[in-house]
N, C-alpha and C positions, 0 to 999 in steps of 0.2 A: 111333366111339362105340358102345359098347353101352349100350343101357335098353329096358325093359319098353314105357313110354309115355312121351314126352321132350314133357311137359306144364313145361317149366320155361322163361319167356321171355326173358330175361336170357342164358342158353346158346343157348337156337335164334337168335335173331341175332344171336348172337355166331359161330356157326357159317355161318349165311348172309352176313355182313359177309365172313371170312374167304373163302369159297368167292367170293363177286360182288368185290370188291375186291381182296382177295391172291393170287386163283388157287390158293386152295388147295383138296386134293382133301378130301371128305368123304366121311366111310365109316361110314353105319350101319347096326347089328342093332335091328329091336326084335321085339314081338312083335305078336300078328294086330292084339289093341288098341291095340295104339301106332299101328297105320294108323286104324283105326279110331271111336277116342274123338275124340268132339268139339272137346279141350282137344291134343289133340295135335299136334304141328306137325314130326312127320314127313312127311305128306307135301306141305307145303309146299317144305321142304327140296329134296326130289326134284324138285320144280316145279323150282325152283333150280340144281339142277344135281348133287346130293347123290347118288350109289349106294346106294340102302335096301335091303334085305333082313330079311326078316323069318322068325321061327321061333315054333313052338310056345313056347317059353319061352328067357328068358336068363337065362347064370348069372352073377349080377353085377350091377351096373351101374356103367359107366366111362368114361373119355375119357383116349383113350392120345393125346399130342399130340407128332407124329417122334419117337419110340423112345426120348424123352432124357424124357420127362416124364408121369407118367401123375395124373390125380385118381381118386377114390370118390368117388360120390354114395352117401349112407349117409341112406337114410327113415326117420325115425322116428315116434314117436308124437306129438311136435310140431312135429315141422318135418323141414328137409331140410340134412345139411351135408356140406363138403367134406373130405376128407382124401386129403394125399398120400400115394404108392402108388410102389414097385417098377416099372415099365414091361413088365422081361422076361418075364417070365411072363403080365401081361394082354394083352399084343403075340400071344405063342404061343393062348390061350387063345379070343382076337379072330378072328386067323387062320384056324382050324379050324372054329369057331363060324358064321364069316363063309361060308365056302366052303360049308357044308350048309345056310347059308339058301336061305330061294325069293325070288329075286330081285321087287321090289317093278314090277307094269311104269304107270306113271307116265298111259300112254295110257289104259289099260283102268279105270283109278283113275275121268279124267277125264270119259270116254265114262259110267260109271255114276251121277255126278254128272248131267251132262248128263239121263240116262233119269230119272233120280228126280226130277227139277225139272221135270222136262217134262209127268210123269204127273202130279204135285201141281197143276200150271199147268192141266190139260185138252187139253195141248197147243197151247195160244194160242202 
């Protein structure tokens, strides 16, 4: 899957379901704020078991599901909707996209949580 910020909940466990139940692999791009915004649930994902990777920007946003099926997530000014999609070329697209990301490392997420709750707290 690639998205900017994958604030949408209905897809994220639908994706966690599939990863913890089906054994299936999950692969996403987004970007700094997709780790970052508060509404985001990438990296929970990761928690999960997901492979994130994140880039300066994506082009796109999609969810290519085994090579036979791809959707569009298309934003607009009221809402969010789906439309199917070609596969080959967002597979290719994903690929390359995916390999120049900086991998997301899941530990270091955690540990920064940890520091910020800790300094908020007084260290109690």
């Amino acid at each position: 899957m690639q998205v900017a910020v994958l604030d949408l909940k209905p897809l994220a466990e639908a994706l966690r379901e599939a990863m913890v139940k089906g054994g299936v692999k999950v692969y996403l791009l987004t970007t700094d704020s997709g780790l970052t915004h508060p509404k985001s649930y990438a990296p929970s994902l990761a928690l999960a078991g997901a492979v994130v990777r994140f880039a300066p920007r994506v082009d796109g946003e999609f969810v290519v599901v085994d090579r036979k099926e791809a959707i569009r997530l298309l934003r607009g000014y009221v809402g969010l909707s789906l439309e199917g999609a070609e596969p080959a070329p967002l597979v290719e697209r994903f690929y390359f996209a995916f390999l120049r990301g900086v991998p997301f490392a899941v530990e270091d997420w955690v540990h920064r949580l940890y520091i910020r709750e800790y300094v908020k707290g007084g260290g109690r």
